[in-house]
C-alpha positions as CSV (number, residue, x, y, z in Angstrom):
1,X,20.6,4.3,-82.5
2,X,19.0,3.3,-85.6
3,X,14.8,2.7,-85.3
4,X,14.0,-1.1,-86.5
5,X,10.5,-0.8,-88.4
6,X,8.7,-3.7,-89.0
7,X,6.9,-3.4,-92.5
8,X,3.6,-5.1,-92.6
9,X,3.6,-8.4,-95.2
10,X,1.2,-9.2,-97.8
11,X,-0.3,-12.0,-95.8
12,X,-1.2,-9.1,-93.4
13,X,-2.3,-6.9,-95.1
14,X,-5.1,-9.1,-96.5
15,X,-5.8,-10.8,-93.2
16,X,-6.7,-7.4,-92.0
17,X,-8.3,-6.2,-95.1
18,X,-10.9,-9.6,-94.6
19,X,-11.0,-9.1,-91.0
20,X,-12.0,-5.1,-91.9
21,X,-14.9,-6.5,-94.3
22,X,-16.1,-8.9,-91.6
23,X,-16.3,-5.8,-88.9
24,X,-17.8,-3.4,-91.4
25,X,-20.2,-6.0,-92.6
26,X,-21.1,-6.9,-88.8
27,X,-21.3,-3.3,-87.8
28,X,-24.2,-3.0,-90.6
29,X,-26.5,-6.1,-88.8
30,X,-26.0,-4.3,-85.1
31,X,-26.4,-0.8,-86.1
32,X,-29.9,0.5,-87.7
33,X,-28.3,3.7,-88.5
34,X,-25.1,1.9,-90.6
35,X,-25.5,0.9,-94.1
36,X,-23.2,-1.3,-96.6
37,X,-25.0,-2.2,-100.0
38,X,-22.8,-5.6,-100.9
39,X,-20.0,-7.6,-99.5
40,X,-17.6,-6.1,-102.7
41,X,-18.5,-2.3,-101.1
42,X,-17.3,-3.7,-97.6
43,X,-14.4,-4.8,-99.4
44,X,-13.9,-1.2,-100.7
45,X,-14.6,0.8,-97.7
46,X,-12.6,-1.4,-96.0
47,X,-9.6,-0.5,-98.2
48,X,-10.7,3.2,-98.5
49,X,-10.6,3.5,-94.5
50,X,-7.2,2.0,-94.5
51,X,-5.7,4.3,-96.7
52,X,-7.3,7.5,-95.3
53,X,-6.4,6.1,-91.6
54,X,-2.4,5.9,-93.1
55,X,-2.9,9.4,-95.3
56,X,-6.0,11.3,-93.5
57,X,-6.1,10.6,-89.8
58,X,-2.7,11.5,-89.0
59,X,-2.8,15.3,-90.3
60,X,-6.4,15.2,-88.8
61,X,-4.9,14.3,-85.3
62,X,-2.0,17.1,-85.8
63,X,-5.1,19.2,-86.8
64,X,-7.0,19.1,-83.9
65,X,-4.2,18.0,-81.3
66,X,-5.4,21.2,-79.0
67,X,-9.2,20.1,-78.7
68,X,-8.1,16.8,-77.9
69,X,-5.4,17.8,-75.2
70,X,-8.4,20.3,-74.1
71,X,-11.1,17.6,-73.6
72,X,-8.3,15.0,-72.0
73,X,-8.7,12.8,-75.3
74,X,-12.5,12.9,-75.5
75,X,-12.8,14.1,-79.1
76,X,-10.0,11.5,-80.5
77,X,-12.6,9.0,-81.4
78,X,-14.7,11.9,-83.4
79,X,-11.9,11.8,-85.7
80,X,-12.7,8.3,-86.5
81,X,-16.0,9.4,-86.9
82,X,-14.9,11.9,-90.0
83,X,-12.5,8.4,-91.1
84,X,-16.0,7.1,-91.5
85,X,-17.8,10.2,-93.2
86,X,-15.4,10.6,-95.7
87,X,-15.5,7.2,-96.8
88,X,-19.1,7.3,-97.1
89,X,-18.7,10.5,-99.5
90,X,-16.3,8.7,-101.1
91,X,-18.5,5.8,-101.8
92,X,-21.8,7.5,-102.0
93,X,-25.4,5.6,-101.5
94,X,-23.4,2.3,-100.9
95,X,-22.0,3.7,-97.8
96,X,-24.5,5.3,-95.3
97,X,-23.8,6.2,-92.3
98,X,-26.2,8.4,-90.3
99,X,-26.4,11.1,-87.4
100,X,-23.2,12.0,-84.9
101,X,-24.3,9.7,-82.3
102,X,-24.2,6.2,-84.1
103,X,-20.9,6.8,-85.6
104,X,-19.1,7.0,-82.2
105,X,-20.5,3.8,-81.1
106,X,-20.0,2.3,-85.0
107,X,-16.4,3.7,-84.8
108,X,-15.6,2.6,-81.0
109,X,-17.4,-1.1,-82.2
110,X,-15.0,-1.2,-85.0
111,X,-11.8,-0.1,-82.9
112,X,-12.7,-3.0,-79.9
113,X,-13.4,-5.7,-82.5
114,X,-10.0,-4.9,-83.9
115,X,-8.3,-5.6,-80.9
116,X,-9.8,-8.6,-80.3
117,X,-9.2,-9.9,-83.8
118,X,-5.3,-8.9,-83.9
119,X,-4.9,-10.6,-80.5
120,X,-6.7,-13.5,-81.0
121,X,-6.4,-13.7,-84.6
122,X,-3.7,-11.6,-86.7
123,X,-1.3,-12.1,-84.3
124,X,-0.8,-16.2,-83.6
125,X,-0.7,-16.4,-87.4
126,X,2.0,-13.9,-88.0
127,X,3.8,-15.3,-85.1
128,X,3.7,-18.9,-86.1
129,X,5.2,-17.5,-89.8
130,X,8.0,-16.2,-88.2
């Protein structure tokens, strides 16, 4: 039985890339300890935490697969946590992000504004193109 895999368009891909931007950028007004110099740097990070959550967060969920099985899946959002930290190496004084604590809630922000954009957003429009 052969697996059917839906590649994600180019119309998707940007919708979620704006979307992203709009999160980040809204995430940096809510949060004191969160920090995104322009709207062209949310842009960036936005496409930096995309690639390192297709490249990066799957070998770091291999990784640490036993903490997380040991703590009942407590510690999976801590890896988005390091999604977050490496982005803000990657980017430098453009990208602050500060303490342990803020992150989760940043990260768990981020993740539940997703949802709620793909349902009520991503999804009617890639529905009505098909």
């Amino acid at each position: 039985m052969e697996r059917i895999y839906n590649k994600p368009s180019v119309l998707e891909f940007i919708l979620n890339l704006i979307i992203n931007t709009c999160i980040l950028m809204l995430a940096t007004k809510i949060f004191k300890g969160f920090y995104i110099s322009s709207i062209w740097y949310a842009v960036l990070s936005s496409l930096i935490i995309s690639l390192l959550n297709e490249t990066v967060k799957p070998i770091l969920v291999v990784f640490f697969l036993p903490i997380t099985v040991y703590t009942l899946g407590l510690f999976y959002p801590l890896i988005n946590v390091i999604i977050l930290k490496l982005t803000g190496v990657l980017l430098g004084n453009n990208f602050i992000i500060n303490g342990l604590i803020v992150p989760i809630f940043i990260s768990m922000f981020i993740w539940f504004m997703k949802i709620l954009c793909n349902i009520f957003i991503i999804n009617p429009i890639m529905l009505k193109r098909r």
